[in-house]
PDB file of N, CA, C, O and CB in Angstrom:
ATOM      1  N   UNK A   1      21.939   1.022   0.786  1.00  0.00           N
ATOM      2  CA  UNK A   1      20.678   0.550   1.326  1.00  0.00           C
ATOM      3  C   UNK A   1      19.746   0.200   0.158  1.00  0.00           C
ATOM      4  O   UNK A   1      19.410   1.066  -0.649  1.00  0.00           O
ATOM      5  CB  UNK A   1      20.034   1.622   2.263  1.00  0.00           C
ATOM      6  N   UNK A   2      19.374  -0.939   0.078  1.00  0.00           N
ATOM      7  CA  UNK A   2      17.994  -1.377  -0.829  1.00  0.00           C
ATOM      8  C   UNK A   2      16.776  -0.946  -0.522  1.00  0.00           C
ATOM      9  O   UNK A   2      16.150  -0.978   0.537  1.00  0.00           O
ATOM     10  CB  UNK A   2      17.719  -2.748  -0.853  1.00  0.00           C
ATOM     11  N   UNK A   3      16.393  -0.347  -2.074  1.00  0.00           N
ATOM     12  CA  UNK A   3      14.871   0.030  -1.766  1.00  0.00           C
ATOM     13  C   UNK A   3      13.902  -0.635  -1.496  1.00  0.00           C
ATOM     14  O   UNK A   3      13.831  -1.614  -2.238  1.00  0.00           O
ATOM     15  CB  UNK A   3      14.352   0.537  -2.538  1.00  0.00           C
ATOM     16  N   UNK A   4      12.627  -0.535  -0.343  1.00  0.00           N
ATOM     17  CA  UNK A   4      11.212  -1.987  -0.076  1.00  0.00           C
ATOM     18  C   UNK A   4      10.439  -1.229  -0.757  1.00  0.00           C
ATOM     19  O   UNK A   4      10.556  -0.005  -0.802  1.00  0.00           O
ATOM     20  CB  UNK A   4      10.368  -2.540   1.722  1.00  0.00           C
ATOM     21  N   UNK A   5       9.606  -1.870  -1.329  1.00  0.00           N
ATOM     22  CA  UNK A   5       8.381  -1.968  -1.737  1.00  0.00           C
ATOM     23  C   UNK A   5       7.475  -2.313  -1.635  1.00  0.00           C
ATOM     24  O   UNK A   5       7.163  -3.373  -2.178  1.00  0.00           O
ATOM     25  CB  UNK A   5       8.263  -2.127  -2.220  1.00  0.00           C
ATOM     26  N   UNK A   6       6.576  -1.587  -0.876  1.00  0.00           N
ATOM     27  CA  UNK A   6       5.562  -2.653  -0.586  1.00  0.00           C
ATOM     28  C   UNK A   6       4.034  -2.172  -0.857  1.00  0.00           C
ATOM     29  O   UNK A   6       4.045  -0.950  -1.007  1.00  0.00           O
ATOM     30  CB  UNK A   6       5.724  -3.102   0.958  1.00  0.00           C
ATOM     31  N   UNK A   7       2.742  -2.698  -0.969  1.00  0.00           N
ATOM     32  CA  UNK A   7       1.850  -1.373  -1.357  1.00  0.00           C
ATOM     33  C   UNK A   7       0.559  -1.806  -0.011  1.00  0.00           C
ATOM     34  O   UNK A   7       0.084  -2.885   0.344  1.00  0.00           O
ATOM     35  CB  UNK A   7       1.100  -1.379  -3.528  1.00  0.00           C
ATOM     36  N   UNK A   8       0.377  -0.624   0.372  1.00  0.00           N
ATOM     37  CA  UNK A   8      -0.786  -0.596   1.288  1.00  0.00           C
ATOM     38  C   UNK A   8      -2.260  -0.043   0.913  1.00  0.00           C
ATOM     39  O   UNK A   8      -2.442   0.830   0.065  1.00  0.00           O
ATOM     40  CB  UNK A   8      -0.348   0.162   2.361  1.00  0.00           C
ATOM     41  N   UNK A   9      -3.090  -0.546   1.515  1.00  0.00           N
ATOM     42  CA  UNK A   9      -4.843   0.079   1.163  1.00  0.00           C
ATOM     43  C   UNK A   9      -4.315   1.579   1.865  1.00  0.00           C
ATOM     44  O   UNK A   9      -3.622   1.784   2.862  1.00  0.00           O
ATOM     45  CB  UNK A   9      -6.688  -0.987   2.309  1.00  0.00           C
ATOM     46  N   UNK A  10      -5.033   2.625   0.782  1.00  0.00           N
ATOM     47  CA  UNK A  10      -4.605   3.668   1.254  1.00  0.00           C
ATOM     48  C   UNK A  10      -6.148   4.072   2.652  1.00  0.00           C
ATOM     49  O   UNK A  10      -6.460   5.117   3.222  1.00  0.00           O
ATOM     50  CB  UNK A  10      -4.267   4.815  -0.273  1.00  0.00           C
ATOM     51  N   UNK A  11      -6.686   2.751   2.704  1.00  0.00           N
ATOM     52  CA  UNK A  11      -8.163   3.101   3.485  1.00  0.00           C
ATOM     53  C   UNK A  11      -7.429   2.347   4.487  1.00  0.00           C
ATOM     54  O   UNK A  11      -8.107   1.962   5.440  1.00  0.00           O
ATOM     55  CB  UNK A  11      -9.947   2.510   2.889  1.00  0.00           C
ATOM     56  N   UNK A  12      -6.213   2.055   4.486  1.00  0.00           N
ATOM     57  CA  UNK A  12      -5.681   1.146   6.152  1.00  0.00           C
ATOM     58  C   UNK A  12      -5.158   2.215   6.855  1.00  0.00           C
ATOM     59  O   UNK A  12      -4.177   1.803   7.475  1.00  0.00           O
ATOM     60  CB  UNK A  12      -4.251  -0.238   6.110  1.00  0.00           C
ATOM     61  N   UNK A  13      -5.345   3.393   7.055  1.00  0.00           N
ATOM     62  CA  UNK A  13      -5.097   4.674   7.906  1.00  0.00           C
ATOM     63  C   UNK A  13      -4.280   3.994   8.853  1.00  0.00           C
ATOM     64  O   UNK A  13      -3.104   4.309   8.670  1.00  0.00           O
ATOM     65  CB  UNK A  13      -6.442   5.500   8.586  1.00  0.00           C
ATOM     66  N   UNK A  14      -4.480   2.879  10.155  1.00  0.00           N
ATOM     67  CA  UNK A  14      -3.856   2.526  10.799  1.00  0.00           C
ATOM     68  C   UNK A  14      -2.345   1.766  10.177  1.00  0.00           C
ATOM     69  O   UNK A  14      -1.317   1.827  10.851  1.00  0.00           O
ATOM     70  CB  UNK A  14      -4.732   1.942  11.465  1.00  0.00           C
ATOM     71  N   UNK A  15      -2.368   1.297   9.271  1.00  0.00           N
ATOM     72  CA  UNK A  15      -0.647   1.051   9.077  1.00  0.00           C
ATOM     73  C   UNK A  15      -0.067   2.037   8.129  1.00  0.00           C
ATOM     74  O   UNK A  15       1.145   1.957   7.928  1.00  0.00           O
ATOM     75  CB  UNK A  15      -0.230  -0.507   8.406  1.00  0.00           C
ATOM     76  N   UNK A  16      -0.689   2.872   7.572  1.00  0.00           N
ATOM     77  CA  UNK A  16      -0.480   3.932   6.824  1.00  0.00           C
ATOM     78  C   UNK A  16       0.918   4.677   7.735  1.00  0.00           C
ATOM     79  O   UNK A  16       2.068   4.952   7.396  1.00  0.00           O
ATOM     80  CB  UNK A  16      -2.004   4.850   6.679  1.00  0.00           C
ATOM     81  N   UNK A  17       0.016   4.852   9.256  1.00  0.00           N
ATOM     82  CA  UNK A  17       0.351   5.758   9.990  1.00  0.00           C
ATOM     83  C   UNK A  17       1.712   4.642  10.703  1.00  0.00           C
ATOM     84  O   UNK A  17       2.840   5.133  10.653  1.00  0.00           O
ATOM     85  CB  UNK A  17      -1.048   6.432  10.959  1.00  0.00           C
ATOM     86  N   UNK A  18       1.603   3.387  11.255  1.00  0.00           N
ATOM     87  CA  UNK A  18       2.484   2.897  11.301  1.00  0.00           C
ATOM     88  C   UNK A  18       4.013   2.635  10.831  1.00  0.00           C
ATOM     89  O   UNK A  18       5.033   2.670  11.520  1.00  0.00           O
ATOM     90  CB  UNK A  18       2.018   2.478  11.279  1.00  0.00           C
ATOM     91  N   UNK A  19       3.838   2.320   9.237  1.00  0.00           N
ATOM     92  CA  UNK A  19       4.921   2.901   8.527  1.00  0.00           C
ATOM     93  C   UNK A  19       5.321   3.978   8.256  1.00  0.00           C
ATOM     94  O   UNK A  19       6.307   3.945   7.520  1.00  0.00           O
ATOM     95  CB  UNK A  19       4.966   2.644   7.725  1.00  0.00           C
ATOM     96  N   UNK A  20       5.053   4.746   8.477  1.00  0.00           N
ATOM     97  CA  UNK A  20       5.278   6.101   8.477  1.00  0.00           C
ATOM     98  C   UNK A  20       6.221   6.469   9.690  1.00  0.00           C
ATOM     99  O   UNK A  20       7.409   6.709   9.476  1.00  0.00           O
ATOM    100  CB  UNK A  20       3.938   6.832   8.518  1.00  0.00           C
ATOM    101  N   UNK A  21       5.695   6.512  10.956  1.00  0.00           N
ATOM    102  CA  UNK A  21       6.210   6.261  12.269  1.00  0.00           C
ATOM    103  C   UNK A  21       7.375   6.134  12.384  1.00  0.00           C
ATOM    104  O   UNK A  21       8.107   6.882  13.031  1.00  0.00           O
ATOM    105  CB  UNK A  21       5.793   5.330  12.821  1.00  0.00           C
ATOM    106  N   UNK A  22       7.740   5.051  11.696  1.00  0.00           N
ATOM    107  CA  UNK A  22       9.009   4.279  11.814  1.00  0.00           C
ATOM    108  C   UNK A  22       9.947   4.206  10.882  1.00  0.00           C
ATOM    109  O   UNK A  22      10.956   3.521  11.050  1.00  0.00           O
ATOM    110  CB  UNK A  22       8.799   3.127  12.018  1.00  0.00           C
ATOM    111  N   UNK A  23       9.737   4.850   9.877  1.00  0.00           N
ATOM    112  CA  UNK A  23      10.537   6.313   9.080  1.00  0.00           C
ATOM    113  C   UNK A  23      10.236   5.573   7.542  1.00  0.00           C
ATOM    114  O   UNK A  23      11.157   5.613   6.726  1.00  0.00           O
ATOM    115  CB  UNK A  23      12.808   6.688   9.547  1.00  0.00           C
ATOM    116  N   UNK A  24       9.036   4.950   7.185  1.00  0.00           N
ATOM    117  CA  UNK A  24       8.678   4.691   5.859  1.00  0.00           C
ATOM    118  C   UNK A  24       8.429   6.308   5.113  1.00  0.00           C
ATOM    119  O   UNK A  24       8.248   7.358   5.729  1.00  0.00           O
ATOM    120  CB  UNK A  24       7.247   3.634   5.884  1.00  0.00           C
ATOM    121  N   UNK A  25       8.486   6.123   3.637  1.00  0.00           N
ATOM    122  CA  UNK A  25       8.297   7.377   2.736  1.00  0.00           C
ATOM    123  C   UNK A  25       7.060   7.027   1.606  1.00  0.00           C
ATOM    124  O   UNK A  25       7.303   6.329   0.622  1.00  0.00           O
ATOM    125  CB  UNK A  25       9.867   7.753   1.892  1.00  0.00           C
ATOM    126  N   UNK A  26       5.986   7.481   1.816  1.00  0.00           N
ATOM    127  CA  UNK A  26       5.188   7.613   0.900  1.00  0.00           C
ATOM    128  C   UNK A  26       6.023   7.804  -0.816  1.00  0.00           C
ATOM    129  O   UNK A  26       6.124   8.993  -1.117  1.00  0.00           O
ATOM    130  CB  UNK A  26       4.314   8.828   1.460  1.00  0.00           C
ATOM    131  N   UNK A  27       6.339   7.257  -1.415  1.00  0.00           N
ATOM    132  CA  UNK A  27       6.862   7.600  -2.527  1.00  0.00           C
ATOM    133  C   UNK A  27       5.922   7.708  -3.889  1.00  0.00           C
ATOM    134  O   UNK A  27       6.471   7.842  -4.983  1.00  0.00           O
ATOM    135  CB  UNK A  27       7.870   6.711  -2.644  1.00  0.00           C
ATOM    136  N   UNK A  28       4.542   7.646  -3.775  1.00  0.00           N
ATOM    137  CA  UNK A  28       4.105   7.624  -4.756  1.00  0.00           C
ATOM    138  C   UNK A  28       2.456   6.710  -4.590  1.00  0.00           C
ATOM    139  O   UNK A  28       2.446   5.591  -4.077  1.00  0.00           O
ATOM    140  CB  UNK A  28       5.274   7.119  -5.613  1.00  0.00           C
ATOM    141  N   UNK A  29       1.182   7.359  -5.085  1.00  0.00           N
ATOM    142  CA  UNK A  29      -0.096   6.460  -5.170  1.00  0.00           C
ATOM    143  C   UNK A  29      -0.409   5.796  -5.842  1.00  0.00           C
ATOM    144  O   UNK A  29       0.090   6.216  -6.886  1.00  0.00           O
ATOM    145  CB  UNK A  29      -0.973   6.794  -5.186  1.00  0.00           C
ATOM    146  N   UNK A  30      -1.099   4.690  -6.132  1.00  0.00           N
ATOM    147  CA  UNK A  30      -1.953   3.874  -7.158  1.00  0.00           C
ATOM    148  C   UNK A  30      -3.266   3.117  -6.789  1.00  0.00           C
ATOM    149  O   UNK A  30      -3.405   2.045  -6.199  1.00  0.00           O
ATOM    150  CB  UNK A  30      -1.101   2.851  -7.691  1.00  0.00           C
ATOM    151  N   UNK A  31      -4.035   3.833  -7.216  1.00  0.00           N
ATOM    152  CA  UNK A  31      -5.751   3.930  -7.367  1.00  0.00           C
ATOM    153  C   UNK A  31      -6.021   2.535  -8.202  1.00  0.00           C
ATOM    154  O   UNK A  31      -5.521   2.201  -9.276  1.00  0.00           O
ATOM    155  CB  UNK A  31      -6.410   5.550  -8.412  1.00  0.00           C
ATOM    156  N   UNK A  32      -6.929   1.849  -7.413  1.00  0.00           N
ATOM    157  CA  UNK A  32      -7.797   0.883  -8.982  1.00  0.00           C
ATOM    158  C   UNK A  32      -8.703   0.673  -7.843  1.00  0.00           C
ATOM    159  O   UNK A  32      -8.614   0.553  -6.621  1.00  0.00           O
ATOM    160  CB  UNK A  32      -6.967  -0.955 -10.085  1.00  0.00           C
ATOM    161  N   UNK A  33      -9.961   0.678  -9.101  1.00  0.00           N
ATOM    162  CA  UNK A  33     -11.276   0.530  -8.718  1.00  0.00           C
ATOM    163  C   UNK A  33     -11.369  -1.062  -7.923  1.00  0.00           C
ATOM    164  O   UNK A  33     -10.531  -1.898  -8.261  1.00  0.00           O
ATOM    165  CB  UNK A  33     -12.259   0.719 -10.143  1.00  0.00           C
ATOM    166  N   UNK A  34     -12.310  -1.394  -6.972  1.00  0.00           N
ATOM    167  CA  UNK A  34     -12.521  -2.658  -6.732  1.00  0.00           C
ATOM    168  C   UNK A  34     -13.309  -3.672  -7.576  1.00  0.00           C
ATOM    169  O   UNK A  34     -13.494  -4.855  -7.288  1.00  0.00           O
ATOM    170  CB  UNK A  34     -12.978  -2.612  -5.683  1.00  0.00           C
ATOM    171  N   UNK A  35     -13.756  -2.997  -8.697  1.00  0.00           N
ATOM    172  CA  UNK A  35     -14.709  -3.726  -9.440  1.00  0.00           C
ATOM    173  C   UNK A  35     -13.224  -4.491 -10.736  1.00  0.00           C
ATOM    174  O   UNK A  35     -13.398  -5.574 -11.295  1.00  0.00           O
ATOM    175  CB  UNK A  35     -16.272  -2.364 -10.218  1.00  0.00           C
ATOM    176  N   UNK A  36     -11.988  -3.683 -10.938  1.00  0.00           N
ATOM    177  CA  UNK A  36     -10.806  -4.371 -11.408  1.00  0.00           C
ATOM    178  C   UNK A  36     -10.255  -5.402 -10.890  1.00  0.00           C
ATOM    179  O   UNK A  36      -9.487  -6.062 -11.590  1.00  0.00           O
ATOM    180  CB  UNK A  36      -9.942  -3.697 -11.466  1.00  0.00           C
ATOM    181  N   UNK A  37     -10.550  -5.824  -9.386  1.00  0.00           N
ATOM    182  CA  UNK A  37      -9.940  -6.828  -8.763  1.00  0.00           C
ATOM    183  C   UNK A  37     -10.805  -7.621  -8.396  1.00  0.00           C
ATOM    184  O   UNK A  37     -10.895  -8.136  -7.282  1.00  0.00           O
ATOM    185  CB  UNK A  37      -9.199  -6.526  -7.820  1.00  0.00           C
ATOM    186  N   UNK A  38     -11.775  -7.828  -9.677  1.00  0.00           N
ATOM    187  CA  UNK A  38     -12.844  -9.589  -8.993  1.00  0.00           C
ATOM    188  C   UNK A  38     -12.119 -10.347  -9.381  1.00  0.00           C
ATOM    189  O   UNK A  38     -11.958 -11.381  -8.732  1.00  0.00           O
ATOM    190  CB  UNK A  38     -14.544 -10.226  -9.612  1.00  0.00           C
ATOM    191  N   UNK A  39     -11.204 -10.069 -10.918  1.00  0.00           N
ATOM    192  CA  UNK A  39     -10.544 -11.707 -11.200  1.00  0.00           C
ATOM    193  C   UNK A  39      -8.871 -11.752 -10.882  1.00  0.00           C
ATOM    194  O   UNK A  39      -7.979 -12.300 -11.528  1.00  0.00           O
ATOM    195  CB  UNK A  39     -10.761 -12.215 -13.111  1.00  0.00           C
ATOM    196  N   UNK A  40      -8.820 -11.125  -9.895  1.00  0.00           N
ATOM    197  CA  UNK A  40      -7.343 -11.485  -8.620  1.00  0.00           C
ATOM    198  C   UNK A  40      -7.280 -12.485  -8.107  1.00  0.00           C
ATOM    199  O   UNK A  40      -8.286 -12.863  -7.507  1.00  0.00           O
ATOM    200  CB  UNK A  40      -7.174 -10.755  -7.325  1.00  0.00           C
ATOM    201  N   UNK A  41      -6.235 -13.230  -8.118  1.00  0.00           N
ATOM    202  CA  UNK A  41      -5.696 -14.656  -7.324  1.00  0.00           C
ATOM    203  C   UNK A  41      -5.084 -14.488  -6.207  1.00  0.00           C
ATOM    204  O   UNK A  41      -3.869 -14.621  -6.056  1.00  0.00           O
ATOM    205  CB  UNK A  41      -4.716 -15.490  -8.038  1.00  0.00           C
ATOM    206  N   UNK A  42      -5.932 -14.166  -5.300  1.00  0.00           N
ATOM    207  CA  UNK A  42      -4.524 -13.995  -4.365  1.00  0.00           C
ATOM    208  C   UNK A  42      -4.534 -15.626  -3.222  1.00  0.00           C
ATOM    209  O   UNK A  42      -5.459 -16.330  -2.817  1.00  0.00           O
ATOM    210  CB  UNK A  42      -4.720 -12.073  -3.114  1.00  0.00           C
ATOM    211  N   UNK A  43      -3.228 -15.679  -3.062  1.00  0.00           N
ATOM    212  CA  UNK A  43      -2.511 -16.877  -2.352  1.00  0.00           C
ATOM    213  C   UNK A  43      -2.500 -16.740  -0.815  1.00  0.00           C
ATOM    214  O   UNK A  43      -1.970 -17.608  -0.121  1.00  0.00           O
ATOM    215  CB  UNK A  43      -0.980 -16.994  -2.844  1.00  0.00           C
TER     216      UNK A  43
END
């Protein structure tokens, strides 16, 4: 089986709890301030 990766707002409580549900594994956190992501590109 291949490992997913995927990363969620840990403030999205509702899919937090979703993946979880449905047998996702918290494997690990990563914190960054919002003031680090003004110059993000997102598509």
């Amino acid at each position: 089986m291949l490992p997913l990766h995927f990363d969620v707002a840990a403030s999205n409580m509702r899919a937090v709890r979703c993946y979880l549900k449905v047998g996702f594994q918290i494997t690990g956190e990563f914190w960054k301030k919002a003031d680090d992501l003004i110059n993000v590109d997102i598509f």
